[in-house]
N, C-alpha and C positions, 0 to 999 in steps of 0.2 A: 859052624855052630852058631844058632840064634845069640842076638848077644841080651835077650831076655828070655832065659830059658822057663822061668816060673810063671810067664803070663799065659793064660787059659787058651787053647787054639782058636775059639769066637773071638777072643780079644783081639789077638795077632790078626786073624783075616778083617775083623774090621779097620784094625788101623790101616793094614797095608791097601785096603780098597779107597781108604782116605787119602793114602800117598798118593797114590794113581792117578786119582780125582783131581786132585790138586793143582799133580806135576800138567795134565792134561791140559785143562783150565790155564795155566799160566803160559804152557806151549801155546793153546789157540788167541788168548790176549795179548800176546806180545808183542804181533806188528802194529796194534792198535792203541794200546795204552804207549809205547815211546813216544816221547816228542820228536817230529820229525825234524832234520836240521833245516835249518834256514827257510824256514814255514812260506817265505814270503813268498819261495818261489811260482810261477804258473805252473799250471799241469801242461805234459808235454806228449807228443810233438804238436799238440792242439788242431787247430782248420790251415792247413800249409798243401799247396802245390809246389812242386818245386824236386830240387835237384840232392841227394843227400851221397854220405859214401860211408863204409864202413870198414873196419879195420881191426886185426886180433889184440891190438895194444892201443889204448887209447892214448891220443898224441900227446905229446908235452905243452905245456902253456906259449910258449913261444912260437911253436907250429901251427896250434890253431887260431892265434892271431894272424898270422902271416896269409893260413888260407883264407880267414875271413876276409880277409883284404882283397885278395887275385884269385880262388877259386871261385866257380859258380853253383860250389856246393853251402846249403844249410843247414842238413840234416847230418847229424852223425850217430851210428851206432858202436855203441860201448855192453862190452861185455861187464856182467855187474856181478853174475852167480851161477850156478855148475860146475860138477865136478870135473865133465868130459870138458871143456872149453880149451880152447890149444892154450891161450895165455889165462894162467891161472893168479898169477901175480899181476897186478894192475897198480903199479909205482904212483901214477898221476891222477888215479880216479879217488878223488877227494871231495868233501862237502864243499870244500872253496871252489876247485875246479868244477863241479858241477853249478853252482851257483854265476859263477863268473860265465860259461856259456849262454847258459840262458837268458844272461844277461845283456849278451854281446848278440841276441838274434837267434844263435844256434838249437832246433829243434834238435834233442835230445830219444834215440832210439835205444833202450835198454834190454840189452840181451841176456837171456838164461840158456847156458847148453847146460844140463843134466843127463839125467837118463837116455839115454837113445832105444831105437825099437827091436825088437830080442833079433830079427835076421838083419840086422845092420853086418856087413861086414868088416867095418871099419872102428867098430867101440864093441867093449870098449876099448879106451884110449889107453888108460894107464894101467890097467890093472884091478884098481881100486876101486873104479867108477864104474858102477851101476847101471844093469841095461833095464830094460822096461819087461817087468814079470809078464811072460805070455800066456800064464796061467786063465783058464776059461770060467773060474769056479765063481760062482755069487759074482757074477756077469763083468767081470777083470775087476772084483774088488779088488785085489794086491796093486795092479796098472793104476787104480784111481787114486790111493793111500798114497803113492808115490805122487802122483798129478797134485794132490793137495800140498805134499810135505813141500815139491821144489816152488807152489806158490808161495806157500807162507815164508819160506825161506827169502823167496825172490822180493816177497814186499817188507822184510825183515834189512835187507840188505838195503833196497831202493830209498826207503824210510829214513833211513843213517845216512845214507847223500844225501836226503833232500830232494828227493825224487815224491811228488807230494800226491795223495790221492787225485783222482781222476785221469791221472797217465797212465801212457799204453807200457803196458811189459809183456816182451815178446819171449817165448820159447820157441829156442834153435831144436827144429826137428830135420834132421838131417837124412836124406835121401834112403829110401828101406825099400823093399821088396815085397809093394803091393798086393801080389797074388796070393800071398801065404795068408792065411783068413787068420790065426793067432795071432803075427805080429801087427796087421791091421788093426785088428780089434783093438788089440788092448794099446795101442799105439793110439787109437782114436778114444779110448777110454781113460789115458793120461791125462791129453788134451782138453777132453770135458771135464776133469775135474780139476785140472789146471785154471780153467775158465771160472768155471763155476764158483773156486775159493778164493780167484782173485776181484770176482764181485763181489761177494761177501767182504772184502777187505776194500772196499772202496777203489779198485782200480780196475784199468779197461785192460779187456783179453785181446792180444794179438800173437800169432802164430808164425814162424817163417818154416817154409819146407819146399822143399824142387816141387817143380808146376807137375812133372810125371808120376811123382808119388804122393806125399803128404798131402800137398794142396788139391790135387785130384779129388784123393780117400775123402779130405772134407767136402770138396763140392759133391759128390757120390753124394754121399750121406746127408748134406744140405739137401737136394733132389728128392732121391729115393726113400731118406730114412729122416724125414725131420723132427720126429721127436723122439729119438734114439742116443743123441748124443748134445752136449751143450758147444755148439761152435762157438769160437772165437767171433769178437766184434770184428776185429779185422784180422786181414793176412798179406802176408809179406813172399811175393812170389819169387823164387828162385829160377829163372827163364834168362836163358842169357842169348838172348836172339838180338844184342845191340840196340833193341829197339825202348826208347827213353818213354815209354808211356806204361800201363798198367792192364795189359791185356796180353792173353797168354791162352795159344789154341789149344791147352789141355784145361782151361776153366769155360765153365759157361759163360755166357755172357753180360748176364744179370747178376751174378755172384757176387756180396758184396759192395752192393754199387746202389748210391754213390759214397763214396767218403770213405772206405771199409779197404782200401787195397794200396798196396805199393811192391813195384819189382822192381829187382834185384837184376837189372839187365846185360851185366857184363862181370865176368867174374875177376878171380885176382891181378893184376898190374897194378906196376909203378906209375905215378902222375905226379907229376911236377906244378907246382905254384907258388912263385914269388919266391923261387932258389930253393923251396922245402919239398923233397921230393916222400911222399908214404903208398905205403904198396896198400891197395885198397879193390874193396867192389864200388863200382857205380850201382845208384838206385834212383828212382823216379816216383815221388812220393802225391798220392792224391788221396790226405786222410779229410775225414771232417767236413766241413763246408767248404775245405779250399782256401785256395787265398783268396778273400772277396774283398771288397772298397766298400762297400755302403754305402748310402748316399752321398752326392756331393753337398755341404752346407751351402746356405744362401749367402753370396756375397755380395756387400753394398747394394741390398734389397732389392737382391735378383739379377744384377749387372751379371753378363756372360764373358768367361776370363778363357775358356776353351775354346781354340782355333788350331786349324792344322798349317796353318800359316798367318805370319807378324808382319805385316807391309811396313816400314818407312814413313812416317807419320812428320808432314810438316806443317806450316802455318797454312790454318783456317781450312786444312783436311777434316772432316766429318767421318761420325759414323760411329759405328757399336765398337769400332779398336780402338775409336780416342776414349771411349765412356767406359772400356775394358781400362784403357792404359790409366784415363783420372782416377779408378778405383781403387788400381797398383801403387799409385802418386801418393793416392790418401792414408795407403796403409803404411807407407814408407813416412807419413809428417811431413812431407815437402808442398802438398798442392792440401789448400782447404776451401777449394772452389764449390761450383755447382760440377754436378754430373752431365755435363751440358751436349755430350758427344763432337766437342766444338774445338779445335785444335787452337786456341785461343794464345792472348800474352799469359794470362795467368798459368795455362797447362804448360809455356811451353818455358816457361822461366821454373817451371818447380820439376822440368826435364832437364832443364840446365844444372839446377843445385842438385840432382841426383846426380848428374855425371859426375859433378865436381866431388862429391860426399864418395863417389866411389871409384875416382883414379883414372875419367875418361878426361878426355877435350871437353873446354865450354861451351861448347853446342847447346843447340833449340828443338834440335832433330830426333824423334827417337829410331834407333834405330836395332840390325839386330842385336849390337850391342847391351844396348838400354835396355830391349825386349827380354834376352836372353839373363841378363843379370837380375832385374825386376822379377822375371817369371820364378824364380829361383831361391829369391829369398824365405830364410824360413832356418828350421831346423836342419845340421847336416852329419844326419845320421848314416851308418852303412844301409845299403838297400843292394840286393840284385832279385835275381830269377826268385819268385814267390812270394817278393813285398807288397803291400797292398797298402793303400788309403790315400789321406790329401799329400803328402812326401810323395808320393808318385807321381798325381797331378801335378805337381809345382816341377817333376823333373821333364814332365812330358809336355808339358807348357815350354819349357825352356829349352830342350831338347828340338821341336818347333821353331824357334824363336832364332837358334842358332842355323839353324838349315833348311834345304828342304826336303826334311825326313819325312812329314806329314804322319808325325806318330800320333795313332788315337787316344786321346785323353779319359783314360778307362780307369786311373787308380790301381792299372793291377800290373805290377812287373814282368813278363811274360815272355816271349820270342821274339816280340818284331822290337817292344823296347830294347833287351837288350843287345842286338841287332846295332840300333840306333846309336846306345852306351857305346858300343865298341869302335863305331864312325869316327864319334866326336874324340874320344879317346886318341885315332890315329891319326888325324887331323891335328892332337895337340903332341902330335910324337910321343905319347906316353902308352904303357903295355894294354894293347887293348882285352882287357879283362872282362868286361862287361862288368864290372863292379863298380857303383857309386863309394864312393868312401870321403872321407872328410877333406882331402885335398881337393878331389876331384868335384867336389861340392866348390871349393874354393874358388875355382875355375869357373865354374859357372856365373859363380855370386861378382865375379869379377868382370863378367861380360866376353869372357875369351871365345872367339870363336875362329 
């Protein structure tokens, strides 16, 4: 029974198209008007090349300090929303814990499994959860209403971590049965509208789905049908052919590229780093511009500090390694000479008060000691596979300096550095992880070699 039974039926329909209105309106503002937590954060996973892994439980605080330490992984995917998702309870996914990642390096992959595609075998999952309507009518309107609901949802959730506009939020499309023209469709009609309402909410569309179906059905459609559907900015390819790069012989070759892709190269196992072992996929990530360095800054008006080898430098030696080394002297406070390239008493007395200032013999000589600790100084942030900028330079300077690795001084963390990382590492008996970390910073700054 109405619980205003005397108001005129014009009255009652216009209220109740009020209510509607209303409730509508507040549903579509609502990722928009919250204040996101922890606003400060960057948008993620940003311009990263590099190594990531993903996992149904996002790890505890203790774990992923531990990896950041000794794996050579950056990236991690966390699942954040969907009903079908294996782990539906996420204990550790918090606005602190996502804050405190981001913080520590870690590129940030947020996952949505909702609806899956009506000939999915496998969902639903629980019962409960919602497969993707295959209905054809008003061209997968019902496919799309869903695509929109689990975006808005998805940056309703991302928003309250502190997951800030401009990141990628990826929906898990899980492996379906391309041939049936229904569940394509309206599987690729999710997806667009998935896209399409997470732009309008200020965040970037990514997709993950096996390289033989989803990611196909997209590239298909990127080709054949380009303005049919709104594709994802990028995708997340499921190809588990071991191989750690972002190609995959069921996508074209242009697809996505550059910046626009990452796979998923190896599927479930356990892996072990620094005694924490988590059961995970390997992934190989090349979003955005990559990890790039930028230019090198000018140092002491132009002086060249990059060499793939640091000679032994003694009395009244010449040349661009003393005018490299007086440069290193000046920025350290020990030498306030001329630039003279001249291995002089001045240079070689403010080479002495460096060993002294940092725990060598009082020597006059510089050598790979001097080189390797000099080259080094600086900030001693973690760094591995996908770090970029002058913290590279100064490790690959020094990295040089201690051996002869002849690592090229490129600013960008990469294969052959660490390569290099992992040398010096076994040379100092410690786990060769290829990870720079602040001890192993210490080593350096020490002249160990």
């Amino acid at each position: 029974m109405s619980p205003h039974p005397t108001r005129a039926p014009w009255r009652r329909r216009l209220l109740s198209r009020l209510a509607v209105g209303t409730a509508l309106v507040a549903v579509l503002l609502a990722p928009q008007v919250n204040a996101p937590a922890h606003a400060e954060n960057p948008a993620t996973p940003g311009d990263f090349t590099g190594y990531g892994f993903d996992q149904c439980l996002a790890p505890t605080q203790g774990a992923m300090d531990t990896w950041l330490h000794s794996s050579p992984f950056w990236a991690v995917g966390i699942y954040i929303s969907g009903d079908s998702r294996a782990c539906r309870s996420q204990p550790n996914l918090t606005p602190s814990w996502i804050s405190t990642q981001l913080a520590n390096g870690w590129r940030l992959l947020p996952i949505t499994l909702g609806p899956q595609a009506s000939c999915s075998t496998r969902f639903p999952r629980y019962g409960d959860d919602e497969t993707i309507n295959p209905s054809s009518t008003r061209r997968y309107r019902a496919a799309r209403v869903q695509g929109r609901q689990e975006a808005a949802e998805a940056v309703r959730v991302a928003s309250g971590l502190g997951i800030v506009p401009g990141s990628t939020l990826w929906y898990d499309m899980e492996a379906y049965d391309i041939s049936n023209t229904g569940c394509r469709e309206s599987a690729l009609a999710f997806t667009s509208a998935w896209t399409k309402k997470l732009h309008a909410l200020d965040y970037v569309s990514g997709v993950y789905s096996s390289a033989a179906s989803g990611i196909k059905a997209m590239d298909d459609a990127r080709v054949n049908r380009p303005d049919a559907w709104n594709l994802p900015d990028r995708i997340w390819i499921a190809d588990w052919d071991q191989k750690a790069n972002t190609s995959s012989t069921f996508l074209r070759a242009d697809g996505w590229l550059p910046g626009g892709r990452m796979k998923q190269y190896r599927g479930g196992h356990d892996e072990t780093h620094g005694g924490v072992t988590i059961n995970i996929d390997s992934n190989f990530l090349d979003l955005g511009k990559g990890s790039v360095a930028g230019a090198e800054p000018t140092h002491c008006g132009g002086v060249r500090l990059n060499f793939r080898s640091y000679p032994t430098l003694r009395a009244d030696d010449t040349g661009r390694h003393v005018t490299a080394l007086q440069c290193l002297l000046r920025w350290q406070e020990v030498y306030t000479g001329k630039l003279s390239g001249v291995m002089d008493t001045k240079t070689r007395d403010a080479v002495r008060a460096y060993r002294l200032d940092h725990g060598m013999s009082a020597g006059r000589a510089a050598g790979p000691r001097v080189w390797t600790s000099i080259n080094s100084q600086g900030q001693s942030e973690v760094m591995k596979y996908g770090a970029a900028g002058e913290g590279v330079r100064r490790l690959q300077r020094a990295l040089n300096s201690a051996s002869d690795d002849r690592v090229p001084v490129t600013g960008v963390f990469e294969a052959e550095t660490t390569a290099a990382v992992k040398r010096y590492q076994s040379r100092l008996d410690t786990a060769a992880t290829g990870v720079l970390t602040p001890r192993l910073w210490g080593m350096l700054q020490a002249g160990k070699v």
